[in-house]
DOTOR-337980 format. One record per residue: residue in three letters; y, x, z of N, C-alpha, C in turn. Coordinates in steps of 0.1 Angstrom, whole numbers, plus 5000, padded with zeros to 4 digits. Last residue first. Example, Ala and Ser with C-alpha at 12.3 -4.5 7.8 and 13.67 -1.06 7.14 Angstrom:
<recs>
Ser497851285071498951375071500051295079
Ala494351325078495551235078496751325078
</recs>
This chain:
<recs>
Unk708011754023708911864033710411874031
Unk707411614003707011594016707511634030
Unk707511753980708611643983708111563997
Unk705511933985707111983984707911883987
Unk703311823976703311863984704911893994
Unk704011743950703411623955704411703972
Unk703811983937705211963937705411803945
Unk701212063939702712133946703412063949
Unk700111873924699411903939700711923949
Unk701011963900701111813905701311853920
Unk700212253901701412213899702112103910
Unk697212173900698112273910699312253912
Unk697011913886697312013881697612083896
Unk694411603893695911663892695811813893
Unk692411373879692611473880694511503879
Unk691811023894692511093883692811273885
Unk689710853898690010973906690811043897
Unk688010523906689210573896689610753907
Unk684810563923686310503917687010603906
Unk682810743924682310653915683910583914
Unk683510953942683710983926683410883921
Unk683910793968685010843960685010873949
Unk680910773972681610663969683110723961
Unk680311023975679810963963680510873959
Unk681711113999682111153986681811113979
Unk680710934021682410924014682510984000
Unk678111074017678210944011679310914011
Unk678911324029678011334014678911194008
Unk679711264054680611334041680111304030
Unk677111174063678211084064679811114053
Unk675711484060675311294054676511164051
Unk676911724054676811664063676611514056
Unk676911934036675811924045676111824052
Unk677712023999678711914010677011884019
Unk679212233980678012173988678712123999
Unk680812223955680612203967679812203973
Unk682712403926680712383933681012363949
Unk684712513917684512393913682812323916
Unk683912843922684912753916684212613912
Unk681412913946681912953932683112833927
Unk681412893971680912993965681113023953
Unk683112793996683412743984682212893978
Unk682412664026682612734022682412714007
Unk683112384043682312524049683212644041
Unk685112194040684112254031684412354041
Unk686511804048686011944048684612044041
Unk687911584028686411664033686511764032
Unk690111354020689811374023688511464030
Unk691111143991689511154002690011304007
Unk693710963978693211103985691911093995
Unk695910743964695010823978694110883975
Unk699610683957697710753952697510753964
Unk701610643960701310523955699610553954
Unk702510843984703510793970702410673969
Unk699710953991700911003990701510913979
Unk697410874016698210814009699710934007
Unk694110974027695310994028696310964017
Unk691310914042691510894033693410944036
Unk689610954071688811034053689710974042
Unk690811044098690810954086690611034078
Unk691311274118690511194117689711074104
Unk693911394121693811244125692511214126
Unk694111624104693211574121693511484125
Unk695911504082694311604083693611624097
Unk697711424101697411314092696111414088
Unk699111694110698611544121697911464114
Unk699611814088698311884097697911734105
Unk701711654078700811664072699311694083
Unk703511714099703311574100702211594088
Unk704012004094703611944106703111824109
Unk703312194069703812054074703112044083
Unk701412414058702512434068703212314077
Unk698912404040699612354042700112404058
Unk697612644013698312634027698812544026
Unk695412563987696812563991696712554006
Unk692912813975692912653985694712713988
Unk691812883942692512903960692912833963
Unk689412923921690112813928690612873941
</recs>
């Protein structure tokens, strides 16, 4: 797994805003910082208040998207 660069300037504002949730188009998005990734698709998530945004997020609807998706999400943004 390699983490996409984001370059957007009104993106970066909306990832330090603060807010654990982010709307593109009609989807949203949690949000959480990671330390560090050790193996593909393995989080460890240390902080309590993260933990439980995350739980809550995987118990909803979370539809899996493609690198691609992700891209081309990303692209029509800029």
């Amino acid at each position: 797994m390699k983490p996409i660069k984001v370059e957007d300037e009104e993106f970066k504002r909306a990832v330090y805003s603060g807010e654990s949730y982010f709307q593109v188009g009609d989807r949203k998005f949690i949000l959480f910082e990671v330390e560090q990734i050790n193996e593909p698709n393995v989080y460890e998530v240390v902080d309590p208040e993260e933990e439980q945004k995350l739980l809550e997020a995987l118990k909803s609807d979370n539809p899996v998207l493609s690198e691609e998706e992700i891209n081309r999400m990303l692209n029509d943004k800029i």
